[in-house]
C-alpha positions in Angstrom: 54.9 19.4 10.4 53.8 22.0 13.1 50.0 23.1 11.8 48.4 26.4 13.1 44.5 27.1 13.2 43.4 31.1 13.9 40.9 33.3 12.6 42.9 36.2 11.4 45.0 36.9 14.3 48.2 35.0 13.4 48.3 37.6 10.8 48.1 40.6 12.6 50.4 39.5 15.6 53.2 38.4 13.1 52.2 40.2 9.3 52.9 38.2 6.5 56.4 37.1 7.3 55.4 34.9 9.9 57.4 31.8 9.3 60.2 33.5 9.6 59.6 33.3 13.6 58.1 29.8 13.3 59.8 27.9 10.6 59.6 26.7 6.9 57.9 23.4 8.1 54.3 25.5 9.8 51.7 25.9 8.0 48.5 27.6 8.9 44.4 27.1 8.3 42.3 30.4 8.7 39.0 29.0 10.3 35.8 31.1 9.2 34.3 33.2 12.0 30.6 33.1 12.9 28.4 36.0 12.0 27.8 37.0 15.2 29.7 37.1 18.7 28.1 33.8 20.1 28.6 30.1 20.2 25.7 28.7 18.1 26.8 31.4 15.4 30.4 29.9 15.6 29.1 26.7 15.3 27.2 26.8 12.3 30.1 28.2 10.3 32.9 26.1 11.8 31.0 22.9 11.7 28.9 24.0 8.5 32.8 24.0 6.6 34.2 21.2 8.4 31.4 19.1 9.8 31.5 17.5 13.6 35.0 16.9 13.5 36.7 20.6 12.5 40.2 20.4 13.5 40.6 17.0 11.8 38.8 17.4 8.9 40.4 20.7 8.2 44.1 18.7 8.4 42.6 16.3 6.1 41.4 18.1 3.0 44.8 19.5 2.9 46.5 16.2 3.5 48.2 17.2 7.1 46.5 14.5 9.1 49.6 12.8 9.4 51.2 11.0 12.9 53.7 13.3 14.6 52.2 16.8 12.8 51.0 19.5 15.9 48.6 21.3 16.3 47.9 24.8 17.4 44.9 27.1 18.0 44.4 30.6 18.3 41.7 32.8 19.7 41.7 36.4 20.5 38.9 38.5 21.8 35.5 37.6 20.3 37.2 34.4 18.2 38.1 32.5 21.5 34.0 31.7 21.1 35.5 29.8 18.0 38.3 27.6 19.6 35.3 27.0 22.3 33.6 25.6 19.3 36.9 23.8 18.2 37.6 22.3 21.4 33.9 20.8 22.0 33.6 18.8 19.3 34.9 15.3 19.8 38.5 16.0 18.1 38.7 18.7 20.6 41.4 17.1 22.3 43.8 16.9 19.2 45.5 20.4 19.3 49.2 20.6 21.1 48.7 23.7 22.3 45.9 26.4 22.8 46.0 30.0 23.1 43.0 32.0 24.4 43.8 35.7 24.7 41.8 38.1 26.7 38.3 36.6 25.2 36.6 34.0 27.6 33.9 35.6 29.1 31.2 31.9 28.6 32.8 28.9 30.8 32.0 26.4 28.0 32.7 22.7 29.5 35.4 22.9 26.5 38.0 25.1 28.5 37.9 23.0 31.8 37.8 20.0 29.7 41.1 21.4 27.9 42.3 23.3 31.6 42.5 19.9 33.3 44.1 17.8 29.8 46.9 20.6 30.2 47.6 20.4 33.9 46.9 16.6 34.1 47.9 15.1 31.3 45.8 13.0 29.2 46.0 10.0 31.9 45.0 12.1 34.8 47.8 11.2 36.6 49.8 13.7 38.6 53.3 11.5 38.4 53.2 11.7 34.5 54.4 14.8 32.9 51.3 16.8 31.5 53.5 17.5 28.4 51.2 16.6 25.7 48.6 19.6 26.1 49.6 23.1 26.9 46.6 26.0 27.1 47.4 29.8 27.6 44.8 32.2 29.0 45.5 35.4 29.3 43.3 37.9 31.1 42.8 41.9 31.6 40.5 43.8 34.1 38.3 45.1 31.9 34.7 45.0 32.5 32.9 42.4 30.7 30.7 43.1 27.6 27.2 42.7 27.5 25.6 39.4 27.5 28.9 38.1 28.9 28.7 36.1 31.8 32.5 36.8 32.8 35.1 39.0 32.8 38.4 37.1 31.1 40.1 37.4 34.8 37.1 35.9 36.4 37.2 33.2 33.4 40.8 33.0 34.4 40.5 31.9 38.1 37.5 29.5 37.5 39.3 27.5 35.3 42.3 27.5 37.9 40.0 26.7 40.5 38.3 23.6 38.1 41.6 22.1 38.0 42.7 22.6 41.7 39.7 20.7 42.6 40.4 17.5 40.8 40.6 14.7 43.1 44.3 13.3 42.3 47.3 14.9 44.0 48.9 17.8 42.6 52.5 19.6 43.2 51.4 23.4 45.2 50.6 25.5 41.9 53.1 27.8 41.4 52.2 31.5 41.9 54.2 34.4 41.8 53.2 38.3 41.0 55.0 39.5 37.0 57.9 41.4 37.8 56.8 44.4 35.6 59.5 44.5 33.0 61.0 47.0 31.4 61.1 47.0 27.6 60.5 49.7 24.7 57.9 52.5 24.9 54.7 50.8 23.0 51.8 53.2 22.2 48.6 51.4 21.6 45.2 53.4 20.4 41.9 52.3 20.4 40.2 53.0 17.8 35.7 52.8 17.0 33.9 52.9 13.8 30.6 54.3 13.2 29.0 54.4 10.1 32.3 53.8 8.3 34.4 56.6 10.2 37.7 55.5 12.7 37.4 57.8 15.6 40.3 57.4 17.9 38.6 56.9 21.7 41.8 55.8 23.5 45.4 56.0 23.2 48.3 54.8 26.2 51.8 54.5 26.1 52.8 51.4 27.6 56.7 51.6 30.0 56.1 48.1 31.5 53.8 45.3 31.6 51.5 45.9 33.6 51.9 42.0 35.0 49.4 41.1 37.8 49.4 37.5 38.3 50.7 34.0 36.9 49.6 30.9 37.4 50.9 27.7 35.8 50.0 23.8 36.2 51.6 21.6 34.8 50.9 22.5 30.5 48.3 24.9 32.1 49.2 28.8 32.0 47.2 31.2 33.6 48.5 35.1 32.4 46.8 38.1 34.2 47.3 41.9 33.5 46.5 45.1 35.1 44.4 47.9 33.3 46.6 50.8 32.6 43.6 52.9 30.6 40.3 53.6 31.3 38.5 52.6 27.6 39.8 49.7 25.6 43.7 49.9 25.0 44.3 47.0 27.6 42.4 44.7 25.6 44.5 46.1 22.3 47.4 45.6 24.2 46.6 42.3 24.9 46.8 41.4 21.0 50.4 43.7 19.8 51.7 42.5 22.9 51.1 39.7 25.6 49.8 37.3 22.3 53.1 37.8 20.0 54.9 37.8 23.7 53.3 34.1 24.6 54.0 32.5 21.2 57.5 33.6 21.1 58.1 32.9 25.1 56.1 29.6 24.7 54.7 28.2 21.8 57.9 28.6 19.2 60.5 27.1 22.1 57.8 24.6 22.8 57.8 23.0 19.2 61.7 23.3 19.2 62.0 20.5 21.5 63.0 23.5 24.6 62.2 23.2 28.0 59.3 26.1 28.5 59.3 27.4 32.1 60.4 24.6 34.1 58.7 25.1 37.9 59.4 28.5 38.1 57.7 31.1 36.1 58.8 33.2 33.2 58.7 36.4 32.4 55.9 37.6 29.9 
């Protein structure tokens, strides 16, 4: 049993059909989001529903804590602050595979923690196959929001640089620029409410993906893309995109047994 932990966004990536793209045996657990964009708020509503031990706990009053089931979390924007929160707590190395799209912009010790699981595998050794984590981080250029410490790109790069670092031997990381590929016109629109009113503020048509760099190590992917618009329809893009893009391209072939990427990279 494949089980996957968002907080809303599974739902808007894949509507209400999403099975249909993952499988009858998935199941999913919305987590609660904190009333506020930062950690401690996070926190206190994870941990106030599932205590010290979220990701477990949450399998276990549904009876899904079973050997063999995955796991897989899923953060976009403002809710990667919440699989921060689910990867610091001490069960923070049980999920297969993480997804952090377009949000970091705090280096917790949770996403190097994660970063090196993913590259190193969970013995830290180089000659075994770091199959058993796999974390995706996508990033855009745009400017990071107040109180922020980071832009997602510079979040990005940190963590590659943390796992470069480590002190065992690694393989060169393979690095190679997106080949922008061609697909179907999407239009994307950015929209702001005030005081209850949508006001439309940006709207691009996207020809290509606007790839700028890829990195991967090991389980360790590290997704970069250019800014195509000058207010927020990168970041939008980033969510009916490059998220529905990674899951299909990684994730779903992933938990179907398939080789994902080999050395080389792929196109996403």
């Amino acid at each position: 049993m494949d089980i996957i932990l968002h907080f809303g966004e599974l739902h808007s990536w894949f509507g209400q059909n999403w099975r249909a793209s993952f499988g009858p045996d998935t199941a999913e657990i919305t987590m609660p989001r904190g009333a506020s964009r930062s950690f401690d708020a996070y926190s206190k509503a994870i941990n106030g529903a599932y205590g010290d031990r979220p990701i477990k706990r949450a399998l276990k009053n549904r009876g899904w804590d079973k050997p063999g089931n995955r796991v897989a979390v899923l953060g976009f924007s403002e809710t990667c602050i919440g699989v921060a929160v689910l990867l610091s707590g001490p069960d923070g190395g049980a999920p297969d595979f993480v997804l952090a799209c377009d949000g970091i912009h705090l280096m917790h010790p949770a996403w190097k923690r994660y970063a090196r699981l993913a590259a190193l595998g969970g013995s830290g050794n180089p000659n075994i196959p770091p199959t058993e984590h796999c974390l995706v981080v996508t990033s855009s250029e745009t400017p990071k929001p107040p109180k922020a410490s980071l832009t997602t790109e510079q979040a990005s790069l940190e963590i590659l640089d943390h796992v470069m670092q480590s002190p065992v031997y690694l393989d060169p990381v393979t690095i190679s620029a997106l080949v922008d590929a061609d697909h179907a016109p999407i239009p994307t629109s950015c929209y702001q409410e005030i005081n209850g009113v949508k006001k439309l503020i940006g709207k691009y048509t996207y020809t290509k993906i606007p790839g700028k760099f890829q990195y991967k190590v090991g389980g360790l992917w590290l997704l970069g893309y250019r800014n195509m618009e000058k207010t927020c329809t990168d970041h939008i893009y980033q969510s009916k995109v490059i998220a529905p893009r990674v899951l299909d391209n990684i994730l779903i072939p992933r938990w179907a047994g398939k080789e994902v990427g080999g050395s080389g990279c792929v196109i996403l």
